[in-house]
Each structure stands twice: as C-alpha cells, then as structure tokens.
BAFI-26003 format. One record per residue (C-alpha): residue number from 1; residue in one letter; x, y, z. Coordinates in steps of 0.001 Angstrom, whole numbers. Layout:
% BAFI-26003
NODE resi resn    east   north      up
NODE  NUM    A       X       Y       Z
...
***
This chain:
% BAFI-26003
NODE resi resn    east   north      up
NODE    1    X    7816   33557   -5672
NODE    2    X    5109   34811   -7964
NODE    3    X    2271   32344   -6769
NODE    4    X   -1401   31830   -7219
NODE    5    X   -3653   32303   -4062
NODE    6    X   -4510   28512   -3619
NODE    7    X   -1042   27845   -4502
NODE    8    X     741   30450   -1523
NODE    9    X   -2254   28783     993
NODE   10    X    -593   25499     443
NODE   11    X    2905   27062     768
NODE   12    X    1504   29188    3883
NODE   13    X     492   25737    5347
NODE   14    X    3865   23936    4622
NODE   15    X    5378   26449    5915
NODE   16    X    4416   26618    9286
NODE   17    X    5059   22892    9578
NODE   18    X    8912   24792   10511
NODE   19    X   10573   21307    9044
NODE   20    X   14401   21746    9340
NODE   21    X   15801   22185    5875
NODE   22    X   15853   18622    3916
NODE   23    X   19692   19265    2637
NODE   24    X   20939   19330    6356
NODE   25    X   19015   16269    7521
NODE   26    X   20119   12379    6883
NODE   27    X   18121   10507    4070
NODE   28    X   16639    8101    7395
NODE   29    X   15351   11829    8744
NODE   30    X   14477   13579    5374
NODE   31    X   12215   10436    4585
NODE   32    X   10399   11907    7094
NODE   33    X   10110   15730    7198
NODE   34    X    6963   16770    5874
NODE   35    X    5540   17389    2384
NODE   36    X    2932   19405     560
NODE   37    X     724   16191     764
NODE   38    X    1246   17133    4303
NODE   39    X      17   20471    3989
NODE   40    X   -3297   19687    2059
NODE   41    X   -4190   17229    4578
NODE   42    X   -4035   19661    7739
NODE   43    X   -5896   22126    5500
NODE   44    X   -8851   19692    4814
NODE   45    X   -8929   19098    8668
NODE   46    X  -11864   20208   10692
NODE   47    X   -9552   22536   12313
NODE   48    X  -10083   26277   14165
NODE   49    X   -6759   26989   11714
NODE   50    X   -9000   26484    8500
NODE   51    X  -12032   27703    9415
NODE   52    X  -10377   31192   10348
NODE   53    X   -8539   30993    7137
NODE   54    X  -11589   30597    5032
NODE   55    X  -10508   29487    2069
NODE   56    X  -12590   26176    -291
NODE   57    X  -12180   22959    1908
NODE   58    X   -9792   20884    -419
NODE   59    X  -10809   17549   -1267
NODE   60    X   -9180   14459     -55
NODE   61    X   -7570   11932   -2602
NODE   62    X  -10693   10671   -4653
NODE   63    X  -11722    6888   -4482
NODE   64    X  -10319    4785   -7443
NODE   65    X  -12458    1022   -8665
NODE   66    X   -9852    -899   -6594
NODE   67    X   -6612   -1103   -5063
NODE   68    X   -4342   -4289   -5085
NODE   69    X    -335   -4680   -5570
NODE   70    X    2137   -6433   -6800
NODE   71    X    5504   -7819   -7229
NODE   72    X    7931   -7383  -10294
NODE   73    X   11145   -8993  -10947
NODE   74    X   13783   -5939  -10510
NODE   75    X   17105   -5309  -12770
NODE   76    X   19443   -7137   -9970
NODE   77    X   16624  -10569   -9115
NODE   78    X   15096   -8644   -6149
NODE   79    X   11326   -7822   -6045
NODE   80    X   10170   -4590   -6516
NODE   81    X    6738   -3874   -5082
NODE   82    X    3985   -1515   -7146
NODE   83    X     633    -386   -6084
NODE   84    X   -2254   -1056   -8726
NODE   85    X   -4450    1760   -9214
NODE   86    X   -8039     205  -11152
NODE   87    X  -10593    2165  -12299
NODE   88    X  -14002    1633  -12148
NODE   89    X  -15398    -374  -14929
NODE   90    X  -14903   -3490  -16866
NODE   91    X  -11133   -3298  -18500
NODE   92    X   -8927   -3935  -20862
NODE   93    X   -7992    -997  -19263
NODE   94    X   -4588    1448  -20800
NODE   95    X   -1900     970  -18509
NODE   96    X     -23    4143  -17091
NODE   97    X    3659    2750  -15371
NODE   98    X    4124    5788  -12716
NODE   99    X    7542    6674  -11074
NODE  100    X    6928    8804   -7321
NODE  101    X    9447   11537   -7518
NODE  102    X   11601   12506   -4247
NODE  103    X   15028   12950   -5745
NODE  104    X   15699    9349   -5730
NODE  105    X   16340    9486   -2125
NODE  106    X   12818   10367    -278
NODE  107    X    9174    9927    -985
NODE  108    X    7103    6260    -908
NODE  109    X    3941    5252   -2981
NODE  110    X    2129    7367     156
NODE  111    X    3399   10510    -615
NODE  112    X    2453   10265   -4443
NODE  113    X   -1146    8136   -4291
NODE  114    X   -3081   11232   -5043
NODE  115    X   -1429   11817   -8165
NODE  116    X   -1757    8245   -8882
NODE  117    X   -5485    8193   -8229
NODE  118    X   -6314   11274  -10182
NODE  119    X   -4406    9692  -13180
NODE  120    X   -6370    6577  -12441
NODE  121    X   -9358    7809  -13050
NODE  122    X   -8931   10955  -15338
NODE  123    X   -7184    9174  -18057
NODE  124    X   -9457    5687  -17623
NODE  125    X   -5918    3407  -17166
NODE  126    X   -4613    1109  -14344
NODE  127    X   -1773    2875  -13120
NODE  128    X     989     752  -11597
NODE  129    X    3008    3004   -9382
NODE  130    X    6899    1722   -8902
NODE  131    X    8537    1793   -5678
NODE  132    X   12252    1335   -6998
NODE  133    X   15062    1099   -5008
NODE  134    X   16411    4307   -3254
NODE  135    X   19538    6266   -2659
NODE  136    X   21882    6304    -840
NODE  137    X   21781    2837     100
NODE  138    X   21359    2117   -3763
NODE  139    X   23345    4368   -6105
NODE  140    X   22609    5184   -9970
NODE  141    X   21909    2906  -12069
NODE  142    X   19886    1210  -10020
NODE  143    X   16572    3235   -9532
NODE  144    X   16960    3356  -13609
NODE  145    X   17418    -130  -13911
NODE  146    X   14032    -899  -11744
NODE  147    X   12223    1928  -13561
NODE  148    X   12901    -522  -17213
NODE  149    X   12550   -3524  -15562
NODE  150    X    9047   -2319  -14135
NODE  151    X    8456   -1115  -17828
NODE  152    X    9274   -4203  -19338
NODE  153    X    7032   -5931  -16397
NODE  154    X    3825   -4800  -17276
NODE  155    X    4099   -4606  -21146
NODE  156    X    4477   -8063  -20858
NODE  157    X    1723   -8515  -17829
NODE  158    X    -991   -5984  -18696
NODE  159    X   -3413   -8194  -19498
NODE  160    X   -2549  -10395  -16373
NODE  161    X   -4147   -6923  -14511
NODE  162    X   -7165   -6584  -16292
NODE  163    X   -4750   -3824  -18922
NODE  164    X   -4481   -3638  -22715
NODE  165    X    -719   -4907  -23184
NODE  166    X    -586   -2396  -26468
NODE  167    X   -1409     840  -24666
NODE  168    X     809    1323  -22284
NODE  169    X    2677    4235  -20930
NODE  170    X    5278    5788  -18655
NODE  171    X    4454    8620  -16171
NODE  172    X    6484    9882  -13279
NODE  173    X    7227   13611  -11681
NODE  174    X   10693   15416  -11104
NODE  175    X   13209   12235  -10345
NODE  176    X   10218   10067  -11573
NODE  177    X   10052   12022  -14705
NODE  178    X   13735   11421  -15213
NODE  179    X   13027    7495  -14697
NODE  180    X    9876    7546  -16971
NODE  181    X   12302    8870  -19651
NODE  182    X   15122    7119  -19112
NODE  183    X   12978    4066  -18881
NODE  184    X   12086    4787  -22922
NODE  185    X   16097    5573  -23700
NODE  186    X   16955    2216  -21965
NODE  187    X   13907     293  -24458
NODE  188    X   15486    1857  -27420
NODE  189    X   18907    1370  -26717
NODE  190    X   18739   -2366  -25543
NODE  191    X   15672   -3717  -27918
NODE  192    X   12817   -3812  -25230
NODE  193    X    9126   -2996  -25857
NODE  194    X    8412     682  -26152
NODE  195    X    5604    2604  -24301
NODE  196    X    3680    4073  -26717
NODE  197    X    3699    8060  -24622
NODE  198    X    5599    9353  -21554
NODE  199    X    4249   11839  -19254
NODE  200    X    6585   14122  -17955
NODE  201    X    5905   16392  -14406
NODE  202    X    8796   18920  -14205
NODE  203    X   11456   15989  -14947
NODE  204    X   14689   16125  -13959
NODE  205    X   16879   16037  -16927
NODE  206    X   19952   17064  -16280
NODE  207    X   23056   17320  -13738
NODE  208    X   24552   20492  -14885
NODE  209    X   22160   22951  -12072
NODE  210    X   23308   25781  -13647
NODE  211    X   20077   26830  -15493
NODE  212    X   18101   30899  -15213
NODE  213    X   15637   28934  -12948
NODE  214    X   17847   27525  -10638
NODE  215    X   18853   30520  -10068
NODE  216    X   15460   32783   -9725
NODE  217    X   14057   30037   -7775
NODE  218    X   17351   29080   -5773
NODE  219    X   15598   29523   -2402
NODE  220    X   12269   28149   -3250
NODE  221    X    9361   26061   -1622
NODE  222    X    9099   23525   -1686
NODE  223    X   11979   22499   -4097
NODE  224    X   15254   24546   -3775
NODE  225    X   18719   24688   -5733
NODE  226    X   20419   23234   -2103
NODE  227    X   18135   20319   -2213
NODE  228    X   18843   19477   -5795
NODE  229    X   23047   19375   -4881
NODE  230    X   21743   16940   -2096
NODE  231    X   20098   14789   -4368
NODE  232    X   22422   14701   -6671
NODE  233    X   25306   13860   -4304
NODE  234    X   23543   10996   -2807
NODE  235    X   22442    9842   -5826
NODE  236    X   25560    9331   -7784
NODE  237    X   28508    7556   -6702
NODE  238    X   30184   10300   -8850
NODE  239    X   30014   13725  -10824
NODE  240    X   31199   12393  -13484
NODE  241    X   28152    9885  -13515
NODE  242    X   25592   12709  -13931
NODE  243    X   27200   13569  -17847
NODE  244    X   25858    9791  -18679
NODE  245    X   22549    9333  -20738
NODE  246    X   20738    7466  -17985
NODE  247    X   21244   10204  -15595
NODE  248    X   20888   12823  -17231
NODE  249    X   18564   12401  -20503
NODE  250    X   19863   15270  -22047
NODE  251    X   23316   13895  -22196
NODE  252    X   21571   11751  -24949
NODE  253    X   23463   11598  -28062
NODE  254    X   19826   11410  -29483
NODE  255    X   16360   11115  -28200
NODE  256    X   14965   10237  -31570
NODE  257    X   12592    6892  -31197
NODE  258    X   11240    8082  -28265
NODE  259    X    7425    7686  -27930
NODE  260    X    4929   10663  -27973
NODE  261    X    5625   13263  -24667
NODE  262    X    3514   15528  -22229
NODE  263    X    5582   17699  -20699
NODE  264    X    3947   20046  -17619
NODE  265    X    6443   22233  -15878
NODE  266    X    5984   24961  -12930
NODE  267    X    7081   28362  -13239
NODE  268    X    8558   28543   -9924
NODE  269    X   10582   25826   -9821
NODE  270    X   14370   25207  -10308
NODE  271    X   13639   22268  -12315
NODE  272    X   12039   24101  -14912
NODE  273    X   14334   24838  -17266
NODE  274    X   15674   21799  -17938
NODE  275    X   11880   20172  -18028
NODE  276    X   11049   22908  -20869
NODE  277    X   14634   22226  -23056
NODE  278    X   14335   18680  -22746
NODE  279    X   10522   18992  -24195
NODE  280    X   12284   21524  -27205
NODE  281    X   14771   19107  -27812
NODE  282    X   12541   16222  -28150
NODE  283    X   10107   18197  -30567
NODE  284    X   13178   19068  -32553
NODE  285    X   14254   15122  -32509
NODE  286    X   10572   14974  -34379
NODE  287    X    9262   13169  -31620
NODE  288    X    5630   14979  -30804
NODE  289    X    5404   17090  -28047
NODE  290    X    2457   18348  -25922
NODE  291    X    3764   21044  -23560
NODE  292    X    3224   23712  -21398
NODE  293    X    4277   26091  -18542
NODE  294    X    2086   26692  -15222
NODE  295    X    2950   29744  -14122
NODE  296    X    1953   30773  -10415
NODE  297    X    2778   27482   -9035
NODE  298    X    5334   25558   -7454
NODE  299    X    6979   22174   -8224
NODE  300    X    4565   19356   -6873
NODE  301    X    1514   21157   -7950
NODE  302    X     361   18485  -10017
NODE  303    X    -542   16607   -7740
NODE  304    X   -2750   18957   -5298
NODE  305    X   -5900   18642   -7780
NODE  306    X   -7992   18905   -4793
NODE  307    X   -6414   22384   -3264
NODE  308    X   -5020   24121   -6327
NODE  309    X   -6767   25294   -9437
NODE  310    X   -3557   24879  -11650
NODE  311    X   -3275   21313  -10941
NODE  312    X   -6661   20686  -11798
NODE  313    X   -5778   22215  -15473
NODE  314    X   -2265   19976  -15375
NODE  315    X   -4043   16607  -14397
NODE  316    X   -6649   17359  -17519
NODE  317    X   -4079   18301  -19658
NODE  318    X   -2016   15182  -19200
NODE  319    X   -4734   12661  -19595
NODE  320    X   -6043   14168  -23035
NODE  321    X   -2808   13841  -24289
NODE  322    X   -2635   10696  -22860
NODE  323    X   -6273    9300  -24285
NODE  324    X   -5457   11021  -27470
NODE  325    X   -2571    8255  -27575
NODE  326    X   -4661    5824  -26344
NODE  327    X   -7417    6144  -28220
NODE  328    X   -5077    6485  -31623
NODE  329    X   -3608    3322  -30692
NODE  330    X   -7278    1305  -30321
NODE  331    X   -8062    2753  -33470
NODE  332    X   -4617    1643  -35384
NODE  333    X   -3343    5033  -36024
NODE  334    X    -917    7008  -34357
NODE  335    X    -703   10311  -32508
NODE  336    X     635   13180  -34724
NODE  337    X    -192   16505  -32600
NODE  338    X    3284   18232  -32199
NODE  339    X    2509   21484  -29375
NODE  340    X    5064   23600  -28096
NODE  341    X    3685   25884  -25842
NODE  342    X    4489   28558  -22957
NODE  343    X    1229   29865  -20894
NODE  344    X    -459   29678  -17535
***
C-alpha cells in the first residue's frame, strides 16, 4: 500500500495487535477482534512503545455539548436505540442521521463515536448515530429498513432534540454509507420526507467485487477483498439479493431525486471504486456532487482526525459541504455546487 506516514503508524500499530483474520472468525468473535480505533488508542497511551516511536501524541475523541440517547420505532415494531451527539450552544441545531459502518455484521456506536463527535462539532448539528439491527442474525432488508425508519424518525422528531426538522441529513461510512443512501432511495421510492444532503465515507455500493481496486488492494489493511465476500455472504440471504436497489444502490434504475452528496473515498481501499462511480453516476443523474479521492490512506481514515492528517482534511471537507447545505436551506435557497474531483 502506498500510505502516508501517520497513516502506515496507525497500520504499524494495528498490526501488531496479530488479530486472526476477520473472514475466518464467527460474527460473535469478529465483533470483537480489534479495530483501528483500537490502534489510535494504544498509540495515545503513556506507553514505552510510543515514546520510542516518537511520533505527535494523537488526540483522544474531542468532548461534544452533551450526550443523551434514544429510542426509535424500527421497520418491524422493535426499538432501535441511537446515541445523540449535541453540540455546544443553544440549538435549533441541523440534524446529521449517522449509520456506523462494519459490513453490516460488526462494529457498535463505540467503535464509530469519534467520527460522530468530530461531525458533531465540525459541522454545528446533533448527530443521531443508528445502531440498526445486524447480520447474520438479521438478514437484508432489515439493516435498510431501520436505516429509513431512523430517517423518517428524526425528520419528524428534530425539534423534539433541540434540531431544525428542515435541515436534516444522512451520513454513514462503508456499509453505513450504503444505508445513508439507500435510506434516500427508500424516501423517494415510497413518498417519505427527504434529507436535504447525504454524506458518503467510501460507501459500499455495489455487490459485483469485481472492480481495479478490489483487486490492487485485495490484501489490504484494514479492509480486504476476503472480508468484503464475508460480509456479503452473511449479509444476504442470497446472491441474487445483492443485484436489488436496496443492496446495492447502483442497481438503481435511477438515482435522480436524490438530495445533494459528499462523497470521500480512500485510495487504498477495495471499496473505492465503486464509492467514486456511484459519486459519477449521481453527478450525471444531475444530482450535485462534492467529491474527492484521499490518496495515501486507508479505508476508516475518516475517522482518525486525531492521528492522521488526511482525515483531518476529510472531516473539513464533509462539513463545508454539509453547512453549505445547511446554511442554503436557512436562507431558502438551495445548494447548486456540482464538484467532481480526483486529488489527495
């Protein structure tokens, strides 16, 4: 892999964690391995490991105005449980809906907070993080399902969390990209109120697996082409599932009506293609597109603000776009800027 230095430290540091690989392990024990939350954590440690390294002490997840949660009715009558995320201030506050990503299968609020709290208070909203229901013990659609019925939740209870109920939005990374997304085809297609932008982290976007950067980045860290197949598998009850719209968004027979995107993928990631034709194809739909490539990363960069430099760049990329939407919205206009963009 072709990796910044604060990026390969954080690999270096996963690394020696010498986890057994996720795609041989149950769901119950890959629920469990270690991630690159992990990593950053032992690197901010008063340890003899990190001193001899001597690299910047990363910074810890950042304190947010206040922390609460809450219930939401899911797709099937069961409660789904979401952590608020408040900024500091006096509200009506934008409202981000986030999606934790994991492959549908692992990962918890935990795993995701920083993300959530950088969000939080970069881009000035309440974000509502979603923890919908889980494969294998809950095939597609169901994760979907949750992910609109979350949606649907707070446009209709923003102001019931101190949030504007117009400016709301959808956020999620890799199989919470995919759910932020889908979460916008399922509002189109069935009537329901519309977020007015989705942020997209290196979504998934498509079943197929057969793209260039599943194949240059087949063996990579801390994503790899064998971990995808997992997901996948325990995802869907079957293959043929993963040609449907909800699955895989670029099935779509159209993604016109979609609100504004951000799209942020990682240049060492097999999930990048996909992320970067999904963003082309929704720019050539005429829905407007802010994108771009971070090469010299990894996928789940964007969330490291506090150990990687790239990240730092992502998380203040995605809330402009984001405020830019926001603020368009307070003002009764609409956001127009259409980017389509390849760089580090």
């Amino acid at each position: 892999m072709n990796l910044d230095s604060d990026m390969q430290t954080v690999i270096d540091q996963y690394a020696k964690f010498d986890a057994p690989p996720l795609e041989t392990l149950t769901p119950e024990n890959a629920r469990n391995n270690p991630t690159l939350k992990n990593a950053v954590e032992e690197m901010a440690s008063e340890s003899a490991t990190v001193r001899t390294m001597n690299v910047a002490m990363p910074t810890m997840p950042e304190p947010v105005g206040k922390i609460s949660h809450v219930l939401i009715l899911g797709a099937k009558g069961g409660e789904i449980l979401a952590r608020v995320f408040t900024p500091k201030g006096d509200g009506p506050f934008p409202v981000i809906v986030y999606f934790h990503g994991g492959g549908w299968v692992i990962a918890n609020l935990d795993v995701y907070e920083p993300s959530c709290r950088a969000l939080c208070n970069a881009a000035e909203a309440i974000v509502v993080s979603v923890a919908y229901r889980q494969a294998p013990e809950h095939k597609y659609p169901a994760a979907a399902e949750d992910a609109y019925a979350a949606v649907q939740w707070a446009m209709a209870n923003a102001g019931s969390l101190g949030g504007d109920p117009s400016c709301v939005a959808v956020a999620g990374e890799s199989a919470g990209g995919n759910l932020a997304t889908v979460s916008c085809l399922m509002a189109r297609d069935n009537g329901g109120q519309m977020p007015i932008a989705q942020l997209l982290v290196y979504p998934v976007t498509d079943a197929g697996m057969n793209t260039p950067s599943y194949r240059e980045n087949a063996n990579a860290k801390p994503l790899n082409a064998a971990m995808m197949k997992w997901f996948w598998n325990l995802y869907l009850e079957n293959a043929s599932q993963g040609r449907e719209a909800y699955a895989s968004p670029m099935m779509a027979q159209s993604l016109q009506g979609l609100p504004p995107a951000i799209v942020i993928t990682a240049e060492n990631d097999p999930l990048r293609d996909e992320g970067e034709a999904y963003a082309k194809r929704l720019a050539d739909e005429g829905v407007s597109v802010d994108f771009k490539r971070f090469d010299g990363v990894t996928h789940e960069f964007f969330g490291l603000a506090g150990a990687v430099s790239k990240a730092k760049e992502a998380l203040k990329l995605a809330t402009d776009g984001l405020k830019k939407v926001f603020d368009a919205r307070k003002g009764g206009g609409a956001a127009t800027t259409r980017t389509t963009s390849t760089a580090s």
